[in-house]
N, CA, C and O atoms as a MOPAC input file, in Angstrom:
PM7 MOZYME 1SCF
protein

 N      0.84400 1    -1.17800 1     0.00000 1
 C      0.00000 1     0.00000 1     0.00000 1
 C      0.89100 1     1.24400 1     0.00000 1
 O      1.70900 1     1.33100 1     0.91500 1
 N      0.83800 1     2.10700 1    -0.81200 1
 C      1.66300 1     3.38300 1    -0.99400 1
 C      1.52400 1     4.45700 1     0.22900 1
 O      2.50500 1     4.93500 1     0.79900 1
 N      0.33500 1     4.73100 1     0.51400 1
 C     -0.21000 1     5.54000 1     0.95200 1
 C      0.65500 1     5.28000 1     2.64200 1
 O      0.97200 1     6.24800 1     3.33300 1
 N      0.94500 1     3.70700 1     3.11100 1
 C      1.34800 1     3.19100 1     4.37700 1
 C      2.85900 1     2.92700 1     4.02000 1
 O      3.56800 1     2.31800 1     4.82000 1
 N      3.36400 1     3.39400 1     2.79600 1
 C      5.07700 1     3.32200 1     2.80400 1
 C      5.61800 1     5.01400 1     2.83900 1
 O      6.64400 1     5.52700 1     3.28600 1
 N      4.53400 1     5.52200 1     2.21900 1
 C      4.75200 1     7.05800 1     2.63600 1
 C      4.37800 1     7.78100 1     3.32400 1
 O      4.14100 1     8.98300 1     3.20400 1
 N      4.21000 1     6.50800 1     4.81800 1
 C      3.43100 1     7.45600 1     6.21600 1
 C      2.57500 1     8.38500 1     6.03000 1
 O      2.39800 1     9.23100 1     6.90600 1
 N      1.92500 1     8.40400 1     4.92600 1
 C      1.08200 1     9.50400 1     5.31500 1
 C     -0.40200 1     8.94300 1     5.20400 1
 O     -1.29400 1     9.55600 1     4.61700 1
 N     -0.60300 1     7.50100 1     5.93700 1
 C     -1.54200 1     6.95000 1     6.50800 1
 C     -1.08000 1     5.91100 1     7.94900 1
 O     -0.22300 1     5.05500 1     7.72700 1
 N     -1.47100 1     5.98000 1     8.91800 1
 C     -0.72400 1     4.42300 1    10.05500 1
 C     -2.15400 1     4.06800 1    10.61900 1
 O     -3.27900 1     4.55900 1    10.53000 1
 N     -1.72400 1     3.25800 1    11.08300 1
 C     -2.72900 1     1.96000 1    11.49000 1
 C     -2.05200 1     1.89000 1    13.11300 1
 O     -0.85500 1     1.84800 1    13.39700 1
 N     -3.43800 1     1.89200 1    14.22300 1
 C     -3.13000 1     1.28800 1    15.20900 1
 C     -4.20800 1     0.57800 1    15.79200 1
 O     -5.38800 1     0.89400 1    15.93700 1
 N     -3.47000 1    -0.61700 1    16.15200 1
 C     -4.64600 1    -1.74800 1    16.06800 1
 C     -4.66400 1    -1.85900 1    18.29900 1
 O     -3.82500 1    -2.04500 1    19.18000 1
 N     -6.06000 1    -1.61900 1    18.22600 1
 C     -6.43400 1    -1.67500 1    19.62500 1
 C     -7.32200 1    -2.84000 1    20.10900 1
 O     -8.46600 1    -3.09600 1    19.73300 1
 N     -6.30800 1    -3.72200 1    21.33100 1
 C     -7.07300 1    -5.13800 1    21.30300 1
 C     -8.02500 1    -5.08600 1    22.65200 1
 O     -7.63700 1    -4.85900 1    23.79800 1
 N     -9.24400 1    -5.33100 1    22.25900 1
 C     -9.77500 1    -5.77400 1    23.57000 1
 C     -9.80400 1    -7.47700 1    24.27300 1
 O    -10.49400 1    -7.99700 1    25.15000 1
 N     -8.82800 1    -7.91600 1    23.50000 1
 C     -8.42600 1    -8.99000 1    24.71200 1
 C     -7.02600 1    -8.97500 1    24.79100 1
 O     -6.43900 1    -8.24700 1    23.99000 1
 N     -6.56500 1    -9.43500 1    25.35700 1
 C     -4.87000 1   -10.14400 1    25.51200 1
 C     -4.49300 1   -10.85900 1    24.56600 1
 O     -3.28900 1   -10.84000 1    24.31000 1
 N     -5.54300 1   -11.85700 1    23.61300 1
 C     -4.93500 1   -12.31200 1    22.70900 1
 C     -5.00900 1   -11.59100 1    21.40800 1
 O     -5.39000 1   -12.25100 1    20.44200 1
 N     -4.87400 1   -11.03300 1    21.33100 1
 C     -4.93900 1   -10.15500 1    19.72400 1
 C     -5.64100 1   -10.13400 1    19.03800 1
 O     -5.74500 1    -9.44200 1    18.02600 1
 N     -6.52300 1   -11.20100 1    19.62200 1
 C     -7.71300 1   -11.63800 1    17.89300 1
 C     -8.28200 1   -10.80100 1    17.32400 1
 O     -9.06100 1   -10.02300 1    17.87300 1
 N     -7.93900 1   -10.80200 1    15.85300 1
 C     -8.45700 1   -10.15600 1    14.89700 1
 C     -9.74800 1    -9.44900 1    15.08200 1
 O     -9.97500 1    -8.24800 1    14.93600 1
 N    -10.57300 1   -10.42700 1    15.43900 1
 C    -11.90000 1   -10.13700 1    15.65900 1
 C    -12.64700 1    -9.85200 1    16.83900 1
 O    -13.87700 1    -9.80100 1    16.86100 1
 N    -11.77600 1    -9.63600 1    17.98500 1
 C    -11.74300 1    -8.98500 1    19.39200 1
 C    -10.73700 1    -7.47000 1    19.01100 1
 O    -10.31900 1    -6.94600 1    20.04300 1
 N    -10.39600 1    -6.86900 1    17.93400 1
 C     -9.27800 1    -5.63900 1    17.63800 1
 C    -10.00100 1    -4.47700 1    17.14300 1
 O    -10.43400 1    -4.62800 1    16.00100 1
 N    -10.26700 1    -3.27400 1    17.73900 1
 C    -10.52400 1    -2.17800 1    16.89100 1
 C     -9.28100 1    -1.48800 1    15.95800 1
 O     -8.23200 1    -1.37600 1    16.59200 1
 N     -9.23600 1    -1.05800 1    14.70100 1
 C     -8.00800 1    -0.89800 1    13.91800 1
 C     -8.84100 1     0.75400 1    13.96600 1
 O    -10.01300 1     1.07600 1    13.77300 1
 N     -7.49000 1     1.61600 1    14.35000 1
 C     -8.13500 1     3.17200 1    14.13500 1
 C     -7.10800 1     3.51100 1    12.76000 1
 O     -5.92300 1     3.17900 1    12.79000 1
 N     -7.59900 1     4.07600 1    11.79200 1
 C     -6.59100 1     4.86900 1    10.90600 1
 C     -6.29500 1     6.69200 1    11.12200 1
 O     -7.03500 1     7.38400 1    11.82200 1
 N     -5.23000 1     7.17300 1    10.46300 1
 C     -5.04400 1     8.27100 1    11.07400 1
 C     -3.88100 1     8.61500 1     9.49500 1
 O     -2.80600 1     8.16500 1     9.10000 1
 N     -4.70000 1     9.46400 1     9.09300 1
 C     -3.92100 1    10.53900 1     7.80300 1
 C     -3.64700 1    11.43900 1     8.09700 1
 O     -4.17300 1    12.37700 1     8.69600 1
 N     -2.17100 1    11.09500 1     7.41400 1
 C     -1.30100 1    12.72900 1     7.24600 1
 C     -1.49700 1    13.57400 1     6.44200 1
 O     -0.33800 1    13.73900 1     6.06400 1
 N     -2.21600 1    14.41500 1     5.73700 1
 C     -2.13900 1    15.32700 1     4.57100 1
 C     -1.17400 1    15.47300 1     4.11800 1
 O     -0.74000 1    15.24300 1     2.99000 1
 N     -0.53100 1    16.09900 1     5.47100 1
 C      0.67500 1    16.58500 1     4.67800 1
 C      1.69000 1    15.74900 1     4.03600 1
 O      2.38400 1    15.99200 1     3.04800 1
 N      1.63600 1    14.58900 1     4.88300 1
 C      2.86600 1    13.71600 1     3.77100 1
 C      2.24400 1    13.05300 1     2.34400 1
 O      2.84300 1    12.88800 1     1.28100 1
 N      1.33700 1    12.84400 1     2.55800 1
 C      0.47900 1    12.96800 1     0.95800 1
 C      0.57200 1    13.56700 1     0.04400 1
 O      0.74500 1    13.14800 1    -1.10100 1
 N      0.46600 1    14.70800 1     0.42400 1
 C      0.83100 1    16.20400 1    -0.05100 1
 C      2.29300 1    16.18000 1    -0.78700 1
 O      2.66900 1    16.37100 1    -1.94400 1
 N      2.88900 1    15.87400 1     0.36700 1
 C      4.78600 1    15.89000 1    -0.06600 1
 C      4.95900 1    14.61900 1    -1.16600 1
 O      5.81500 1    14.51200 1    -2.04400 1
 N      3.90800 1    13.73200 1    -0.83900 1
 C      4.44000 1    12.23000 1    -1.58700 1
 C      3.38500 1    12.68500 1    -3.26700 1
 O      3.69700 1    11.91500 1    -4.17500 1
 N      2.50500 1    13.54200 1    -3.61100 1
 C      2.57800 1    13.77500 1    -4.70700 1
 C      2.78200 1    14.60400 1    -5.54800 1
 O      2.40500 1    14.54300 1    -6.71900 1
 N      3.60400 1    15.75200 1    -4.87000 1
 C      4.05000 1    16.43900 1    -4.99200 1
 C      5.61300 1    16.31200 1    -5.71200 1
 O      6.05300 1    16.97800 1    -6.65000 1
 N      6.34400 1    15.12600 1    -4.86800 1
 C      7.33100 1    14.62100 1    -5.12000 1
 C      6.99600 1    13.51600 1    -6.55100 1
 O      7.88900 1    13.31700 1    -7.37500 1
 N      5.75300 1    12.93000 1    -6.67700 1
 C      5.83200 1    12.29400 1    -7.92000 1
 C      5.23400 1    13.13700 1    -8.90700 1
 O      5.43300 1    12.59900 1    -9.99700 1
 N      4.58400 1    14.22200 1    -9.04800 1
 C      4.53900 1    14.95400 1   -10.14900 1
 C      5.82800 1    15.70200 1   -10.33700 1
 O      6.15000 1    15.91200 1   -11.50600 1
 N      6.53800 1    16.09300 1    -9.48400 1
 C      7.82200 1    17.08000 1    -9.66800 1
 C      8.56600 1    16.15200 1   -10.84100 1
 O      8.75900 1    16.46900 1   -12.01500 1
 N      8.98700 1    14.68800 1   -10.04500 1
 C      9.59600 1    13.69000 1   -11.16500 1
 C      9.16100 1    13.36900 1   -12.39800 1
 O      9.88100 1    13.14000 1   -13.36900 1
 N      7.36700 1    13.34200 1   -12.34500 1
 C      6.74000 1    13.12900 1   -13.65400 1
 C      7.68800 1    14.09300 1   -14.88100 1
 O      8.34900 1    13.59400 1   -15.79200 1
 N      7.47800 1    16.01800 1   -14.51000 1
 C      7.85100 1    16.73900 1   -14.97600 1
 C      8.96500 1    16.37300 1   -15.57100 1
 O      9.08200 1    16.00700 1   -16.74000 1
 N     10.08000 1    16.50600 1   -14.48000 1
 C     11.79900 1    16.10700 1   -15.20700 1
 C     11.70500 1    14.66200 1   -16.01000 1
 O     12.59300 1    14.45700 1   -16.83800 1
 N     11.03600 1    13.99300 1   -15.88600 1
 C     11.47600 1    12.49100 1   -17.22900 1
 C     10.47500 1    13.20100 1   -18.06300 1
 O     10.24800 1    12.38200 1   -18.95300 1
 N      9.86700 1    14.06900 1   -18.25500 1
 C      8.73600 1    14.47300 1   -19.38200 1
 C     10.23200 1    15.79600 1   -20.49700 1
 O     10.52700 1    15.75300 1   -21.69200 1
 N     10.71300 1    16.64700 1   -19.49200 1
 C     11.35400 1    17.26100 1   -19.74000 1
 C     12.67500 1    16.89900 1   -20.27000 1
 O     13.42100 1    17.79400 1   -20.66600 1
 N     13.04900 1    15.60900 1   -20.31400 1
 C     14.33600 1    14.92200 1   -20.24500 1
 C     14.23300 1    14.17800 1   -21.81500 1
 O     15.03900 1    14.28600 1   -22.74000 1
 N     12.82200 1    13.30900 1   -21.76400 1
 C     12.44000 1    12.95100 1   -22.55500 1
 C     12.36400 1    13.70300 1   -24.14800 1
 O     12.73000 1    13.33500 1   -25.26400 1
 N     11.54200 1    15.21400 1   -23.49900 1
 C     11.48400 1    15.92200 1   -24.84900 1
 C     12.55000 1    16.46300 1   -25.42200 1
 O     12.40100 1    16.71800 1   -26.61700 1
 N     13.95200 1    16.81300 1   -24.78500 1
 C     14.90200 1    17.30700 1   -25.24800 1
 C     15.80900 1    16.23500 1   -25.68500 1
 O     16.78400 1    16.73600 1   -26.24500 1
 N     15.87700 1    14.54800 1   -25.63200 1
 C     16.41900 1    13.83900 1   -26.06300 1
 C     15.46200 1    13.16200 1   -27.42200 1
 O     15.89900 1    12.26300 1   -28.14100 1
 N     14.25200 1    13.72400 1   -27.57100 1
 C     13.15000 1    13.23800 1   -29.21200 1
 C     13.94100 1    14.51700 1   -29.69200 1
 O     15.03800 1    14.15300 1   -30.11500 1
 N     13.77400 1    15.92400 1   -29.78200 1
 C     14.47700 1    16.83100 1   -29.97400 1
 C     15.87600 1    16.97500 1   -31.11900 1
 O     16.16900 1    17.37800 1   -32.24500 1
 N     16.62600 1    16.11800 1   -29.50500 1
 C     18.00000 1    16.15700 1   -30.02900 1
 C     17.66800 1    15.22600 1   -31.44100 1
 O     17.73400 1    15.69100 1   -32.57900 1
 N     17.30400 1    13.84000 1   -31.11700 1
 C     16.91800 1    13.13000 1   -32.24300 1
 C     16.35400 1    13.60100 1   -33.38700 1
 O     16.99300 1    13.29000 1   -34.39300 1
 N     15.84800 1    13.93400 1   -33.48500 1
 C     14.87000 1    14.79800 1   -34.51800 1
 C     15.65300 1    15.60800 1   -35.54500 1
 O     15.45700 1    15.54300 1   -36.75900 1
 N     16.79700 1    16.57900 1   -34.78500 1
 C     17.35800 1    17.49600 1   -35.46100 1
 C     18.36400 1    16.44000 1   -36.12700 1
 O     18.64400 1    16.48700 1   -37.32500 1
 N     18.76300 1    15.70100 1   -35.44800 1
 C     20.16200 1    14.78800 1   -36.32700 1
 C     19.51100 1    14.02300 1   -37.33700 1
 O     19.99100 1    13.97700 1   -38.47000 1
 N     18.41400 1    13.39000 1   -37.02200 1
 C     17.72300 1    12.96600 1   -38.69200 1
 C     17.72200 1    14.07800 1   -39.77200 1
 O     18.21200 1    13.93000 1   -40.89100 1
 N     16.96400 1    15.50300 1   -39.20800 1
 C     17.24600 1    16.13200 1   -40.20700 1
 C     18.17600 1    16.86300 1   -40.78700 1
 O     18.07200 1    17.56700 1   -41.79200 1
 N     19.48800 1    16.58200 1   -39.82200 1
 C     20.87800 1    16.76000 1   -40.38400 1
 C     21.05300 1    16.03500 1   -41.53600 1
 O     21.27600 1    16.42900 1   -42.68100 1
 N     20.91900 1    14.88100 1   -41.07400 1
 C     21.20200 1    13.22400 1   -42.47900 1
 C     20.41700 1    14.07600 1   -43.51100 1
 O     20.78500 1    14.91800 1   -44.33000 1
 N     19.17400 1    13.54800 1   -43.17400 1
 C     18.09700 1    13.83000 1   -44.04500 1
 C     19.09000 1    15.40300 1   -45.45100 1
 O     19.41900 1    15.32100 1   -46.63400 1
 N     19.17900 1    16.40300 1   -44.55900 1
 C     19.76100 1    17.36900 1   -45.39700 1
 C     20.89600 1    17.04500 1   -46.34200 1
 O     20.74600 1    17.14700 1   -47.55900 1
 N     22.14000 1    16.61900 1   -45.73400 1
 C     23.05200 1    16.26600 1   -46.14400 1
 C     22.52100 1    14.93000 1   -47.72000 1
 O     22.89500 1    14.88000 1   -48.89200 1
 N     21.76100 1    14.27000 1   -47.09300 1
 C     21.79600 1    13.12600 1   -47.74800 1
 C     20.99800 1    14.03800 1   -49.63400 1
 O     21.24000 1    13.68700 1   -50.78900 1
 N     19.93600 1    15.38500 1   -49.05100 1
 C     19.49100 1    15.55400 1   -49.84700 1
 C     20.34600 1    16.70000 1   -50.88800 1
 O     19.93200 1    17.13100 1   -51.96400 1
 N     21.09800 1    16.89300 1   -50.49800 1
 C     21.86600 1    17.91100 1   -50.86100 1
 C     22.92300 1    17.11000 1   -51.67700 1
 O     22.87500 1    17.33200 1   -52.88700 1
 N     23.90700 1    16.18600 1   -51.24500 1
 C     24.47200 1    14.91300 1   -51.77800 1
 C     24.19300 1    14.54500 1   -53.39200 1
 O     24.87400 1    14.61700 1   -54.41500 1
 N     22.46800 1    13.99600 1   -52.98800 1
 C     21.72200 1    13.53300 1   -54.16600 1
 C     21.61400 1    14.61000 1   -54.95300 1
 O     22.08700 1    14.37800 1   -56.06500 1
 N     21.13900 1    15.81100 1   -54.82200 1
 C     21.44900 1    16.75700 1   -55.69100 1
 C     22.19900 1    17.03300 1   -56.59000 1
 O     22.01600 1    17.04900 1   -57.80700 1
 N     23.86200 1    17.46200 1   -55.42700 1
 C     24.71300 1    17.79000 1   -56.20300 1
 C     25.19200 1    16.33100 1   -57.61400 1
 O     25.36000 1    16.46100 1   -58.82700 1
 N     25.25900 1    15.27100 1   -56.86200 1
 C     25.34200 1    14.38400 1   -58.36900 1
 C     24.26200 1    14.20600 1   -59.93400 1
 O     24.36000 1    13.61700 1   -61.01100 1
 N     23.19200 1    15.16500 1   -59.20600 1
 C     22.17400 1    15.25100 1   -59.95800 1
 C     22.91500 1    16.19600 1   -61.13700 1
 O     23.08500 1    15.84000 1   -62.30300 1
 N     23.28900 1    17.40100 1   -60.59500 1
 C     23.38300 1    18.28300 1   -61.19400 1
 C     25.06800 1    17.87500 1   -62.28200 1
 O     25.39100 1    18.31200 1   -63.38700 1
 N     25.53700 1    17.24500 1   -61.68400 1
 C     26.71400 1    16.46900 1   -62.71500 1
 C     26.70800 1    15.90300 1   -63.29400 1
 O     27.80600 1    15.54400 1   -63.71800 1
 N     25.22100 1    15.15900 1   -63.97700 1
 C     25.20500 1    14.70500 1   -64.97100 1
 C     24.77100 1    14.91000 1   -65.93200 1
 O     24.97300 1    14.14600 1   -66.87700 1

């Protein structure tokens, strides 16, 4: 459960017997906002940077195809024009 690895939910389980049983236990829950808060906060921040990381490495790609791409068309040209 995410929500109970990023504390910003806990569980305390209150027994009304000595033996623990499940079904003798009131379980109270108790939310943090704020670490909720921090915990998606912290995964949209990251969303951003691999979104941002991402677009400047299609980018980079992009322009070096149309480096080739140029070269290659310019190439074909010039032998065009030599014959």
């Amino acid at each position: 459960m995410r929500c109970c690895e990023a504390a910003s939910i806990s569980m305390q389980d209150i027994p009304r017997s000595t033996d623990h049983a499940p079904s003798k236990t009131f379980y109270t829950f108790r939310a943090d906002t704020e670490a909720a808060f921090r915990a998606v906060q912290h995964d949209v921040v990251h969303a951003l940077l691999n979104l941002r990381l991402r677009y400047e490495h299609e980018m980079k790609q992009q322009s070096e195809v149309r480096a080739l791409a140029l070269d290659a068309l310019r190439h074909s040209a010039s032998r065009m024009l030599r014959v």
